[in-house]
N, C-alpha and C positions, 0 to 999 in steps of 0.2 A: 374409344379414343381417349386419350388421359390429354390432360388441360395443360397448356406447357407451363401454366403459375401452381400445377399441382404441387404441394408441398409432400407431396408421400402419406405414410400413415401414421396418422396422428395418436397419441397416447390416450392409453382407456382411463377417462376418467375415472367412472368405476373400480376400477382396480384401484387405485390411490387411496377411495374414501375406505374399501378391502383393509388396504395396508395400513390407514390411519387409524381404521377401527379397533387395528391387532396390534395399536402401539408402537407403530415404529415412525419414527420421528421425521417430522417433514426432509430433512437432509438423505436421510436415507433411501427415501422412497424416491425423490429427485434424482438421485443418483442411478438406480435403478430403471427408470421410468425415462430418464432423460440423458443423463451424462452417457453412462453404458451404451445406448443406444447410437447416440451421436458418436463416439469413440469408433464402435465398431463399424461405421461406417463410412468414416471420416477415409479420404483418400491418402496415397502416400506425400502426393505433391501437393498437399494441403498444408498453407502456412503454418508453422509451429510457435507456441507461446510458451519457455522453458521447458519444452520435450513433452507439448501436448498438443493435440490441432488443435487449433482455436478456434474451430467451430465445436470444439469439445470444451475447451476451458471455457468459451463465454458461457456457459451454463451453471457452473460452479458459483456457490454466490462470493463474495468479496472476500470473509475470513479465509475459504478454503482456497480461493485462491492463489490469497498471502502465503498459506502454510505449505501449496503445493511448489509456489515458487520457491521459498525458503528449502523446502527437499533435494528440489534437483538441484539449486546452485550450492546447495553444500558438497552433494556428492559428482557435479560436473563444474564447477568454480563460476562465481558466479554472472552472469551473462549483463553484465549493469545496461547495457540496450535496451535490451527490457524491462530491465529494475527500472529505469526511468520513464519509460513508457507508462508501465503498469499501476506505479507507486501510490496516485494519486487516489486509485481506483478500489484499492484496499481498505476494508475498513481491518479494529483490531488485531494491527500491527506486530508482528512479535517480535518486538526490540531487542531481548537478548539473542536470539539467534541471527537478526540482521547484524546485530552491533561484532557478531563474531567473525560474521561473513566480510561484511565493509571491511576490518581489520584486515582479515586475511589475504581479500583479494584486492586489495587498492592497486596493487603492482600490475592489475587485470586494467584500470581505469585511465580514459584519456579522456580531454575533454570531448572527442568525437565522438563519444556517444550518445551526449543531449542532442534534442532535436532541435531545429533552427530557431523556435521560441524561445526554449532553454537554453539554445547557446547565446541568443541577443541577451538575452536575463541574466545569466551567468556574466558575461564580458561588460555588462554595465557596473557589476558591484566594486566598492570599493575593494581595498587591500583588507582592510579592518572594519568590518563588520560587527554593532552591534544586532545584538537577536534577543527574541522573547519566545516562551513557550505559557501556554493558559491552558491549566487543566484542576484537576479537584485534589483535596488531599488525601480523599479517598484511592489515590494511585499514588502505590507505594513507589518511591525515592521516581517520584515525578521528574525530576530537573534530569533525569538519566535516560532519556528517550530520547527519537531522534529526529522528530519531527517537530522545528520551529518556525518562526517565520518574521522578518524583517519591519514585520506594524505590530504594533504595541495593541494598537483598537482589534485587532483578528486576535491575538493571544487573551485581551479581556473578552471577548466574544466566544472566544473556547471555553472559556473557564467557566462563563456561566451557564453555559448552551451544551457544553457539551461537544459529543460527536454526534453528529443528525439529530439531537437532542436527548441526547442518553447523557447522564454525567454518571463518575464512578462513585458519587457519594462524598460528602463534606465539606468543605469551604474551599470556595474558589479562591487561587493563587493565579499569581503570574509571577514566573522564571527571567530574570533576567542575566544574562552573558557578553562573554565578545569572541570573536573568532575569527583567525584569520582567512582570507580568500584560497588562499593555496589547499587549505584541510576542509572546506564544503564539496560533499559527492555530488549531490544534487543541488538544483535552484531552480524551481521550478513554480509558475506563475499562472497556470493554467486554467485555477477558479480563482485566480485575484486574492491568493493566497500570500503571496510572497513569501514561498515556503522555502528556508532552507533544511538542510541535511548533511551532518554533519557525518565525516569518517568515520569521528570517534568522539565519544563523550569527552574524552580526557580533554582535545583540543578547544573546546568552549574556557572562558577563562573567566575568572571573577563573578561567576553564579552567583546573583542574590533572590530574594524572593520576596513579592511582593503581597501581604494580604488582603483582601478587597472583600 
């Protein structure tokens, strides 16, 4: 008689320490071990998160996430529903291929597609928005990325912290800008970030930079 909390069959450990031992890198084995499996088993009318069940994507860690989403919205335009949903959940970013994306597909974007926090967030800012970004100078042409955020104290806390406490090497800066309400994709507040996100680098204006 199987246990209706049975979870199915559970992955062979042993096989993993196998695959570690033969050098194949923890992502790879996950994938194997875990993603694949969930994928092929994943139902049709199982929610999809940019054309993957998302009892498949949540396995994937945070970069491959970014990268798989960054795939499909190039090659199916990009779904900003889920860009906003997801965004916050990414770690290392890939700003040039977002920044190509945002560009191209702005004509795809309404405010309708924040959630009701992001849209209270969004409909509170002003017209003109100053912004800050806090990162290392170890990350080349810093000020061109596209994740800022509306507190000066969260952009000095990046800069010295890092992401999850990773910095990219060198001396901490803060980015300072302005940009109009009309040119932010996202505004999004969800870890007390006051994160904006901008269409496009160009539309930030009067970059200066701060050394600390």
């Amino acid at each position: 008689m199987s246990n209706e909390n049975d979870l199915g069959p559970m992955p062979d450990y042993s096989k993993f320490q196998e695959m570690l031992n033969a050098g194949m890198s923890t992502r790879e084995i996950k994938r194997i071990l875990f993603f694949e499996p969930a994928l092929a088993n994943a139902k049709e009318d199982d929610p999809h998160i940019f054309g993957i069940p998302s009892v498949a994507y949540g396995i994937l860690d945070n970069v491959e996430r970014n990268y798989e989403a960054a795939a499909y919205c190039a090659e199916h335009g990009t779904d900003w529903r889920a860009v906003a949903s997801e965004w916050t959940g990414w770690d290392a970013i890939d700003h040039d291929t977002w920044k190509k994306l945002f560009k191209r597909d702005r004509v795809l974007w309404s405010v309708d597609i924040l959630s009701d926090e992001q849209r209270a967030f969004y409909d509170s800012l002003p017209e003109q928005l100053t912004i800050y970004r806090g990162c290392n100078t170890g990350i080349r042409n810093g000020h061109r990325r596209l994740a800022w955020t509306l507190d000066m104290e969260i952009a000095r806390d990046f800069s010295n912290k890092g992401i999850r406490g990773v910095t990219a090497g060198g001396s901490p800066v803060i980015y300072k800008g302005t940009i109009a309400k009309r040119n932010v994709a996202l505004a999004i507040d969800d870890r007390e970030e006051k994160e904006i996100v901008p269409f496009t680098i160009r539309s930030i204006r009067e970059i200066g930079v701060e050394h600390i």
